[in-house]
C-alpha positions in Angstrom: 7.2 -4.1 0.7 3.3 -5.5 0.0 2.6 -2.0 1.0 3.3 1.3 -0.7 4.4 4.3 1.4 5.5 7.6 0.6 9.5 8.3 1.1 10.7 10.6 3.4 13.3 13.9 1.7 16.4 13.7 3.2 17.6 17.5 4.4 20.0 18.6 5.4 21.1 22.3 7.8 23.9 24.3 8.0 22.5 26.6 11.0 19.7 26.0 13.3 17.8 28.8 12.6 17.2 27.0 9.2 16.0 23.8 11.0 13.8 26.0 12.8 12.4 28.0 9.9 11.7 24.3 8.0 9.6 22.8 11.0 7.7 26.0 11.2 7.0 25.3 7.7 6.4 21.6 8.2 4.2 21.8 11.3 2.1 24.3 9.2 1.4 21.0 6.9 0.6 18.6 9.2 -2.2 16.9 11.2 -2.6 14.7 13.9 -5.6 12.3 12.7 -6.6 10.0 15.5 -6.3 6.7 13.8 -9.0 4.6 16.3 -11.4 6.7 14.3 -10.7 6.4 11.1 -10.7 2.7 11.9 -13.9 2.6 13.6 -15.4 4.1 10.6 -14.6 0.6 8.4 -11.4 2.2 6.9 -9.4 -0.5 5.3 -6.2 -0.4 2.9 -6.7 0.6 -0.7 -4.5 -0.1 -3.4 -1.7 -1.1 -1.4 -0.8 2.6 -0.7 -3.5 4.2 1.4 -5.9 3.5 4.8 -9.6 4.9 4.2 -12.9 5.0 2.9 -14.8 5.8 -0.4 -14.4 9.5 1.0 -11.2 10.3 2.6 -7.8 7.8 2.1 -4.5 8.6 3.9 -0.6 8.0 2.9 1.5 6.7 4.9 5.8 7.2 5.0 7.6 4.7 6.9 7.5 6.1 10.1 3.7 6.5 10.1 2.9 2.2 8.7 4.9 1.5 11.6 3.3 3.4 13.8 0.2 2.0 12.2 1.8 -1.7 12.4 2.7 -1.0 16.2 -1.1 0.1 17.2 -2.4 -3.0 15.2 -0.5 -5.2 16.9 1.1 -6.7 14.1 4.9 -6.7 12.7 5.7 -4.5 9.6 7.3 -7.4 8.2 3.9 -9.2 8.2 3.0 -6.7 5.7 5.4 -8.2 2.7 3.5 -11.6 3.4 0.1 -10.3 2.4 -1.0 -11.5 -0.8 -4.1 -9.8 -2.2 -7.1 -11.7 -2.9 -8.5 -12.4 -6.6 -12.0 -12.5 -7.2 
């Protein structure tokens, strides 16, 4: 793929108390960051790995560039056809 994300760790649980205690964990980690803002702002891809600014650049796993795909109305695929530009 054109663009770089992060990969998601497989786990794995042998009781559901365990699953519980790791998305406790996770959740504590986490943040919902509208993205209309951060695109408002003139956030555009960097290196082929993150969505931002001179300030603050996000990472995306898979789920999260298709998310990101799906609210640009564009396919993921369409992605792997970008070619960056020389100057």
């Amino acid at each position: 793929m054109a663009f770089i994300y992060e990969q998601i760790p497989e786990q794995s649980f042998k009781k559901i108390e365990d699953v519980y205690t790791w998305a406790k964990n996770e959740h504590e980690h986490l943040a919902r960051i509208p993205i209309y803002g951060i695109l408002k702002h003139g956030a555009r891809f960097l290196d082929d790995e993150y969505l931002g600014d001179d300030n603050t650049a996000f990472r995306f796993n898979q789920a999260g560039i298709r998310s990101l795909c799906s609210y640009l109305g564009i396919r993921l695929d369409t992605l792997d056809l970008l070619e960056r530009q020389n100057h």
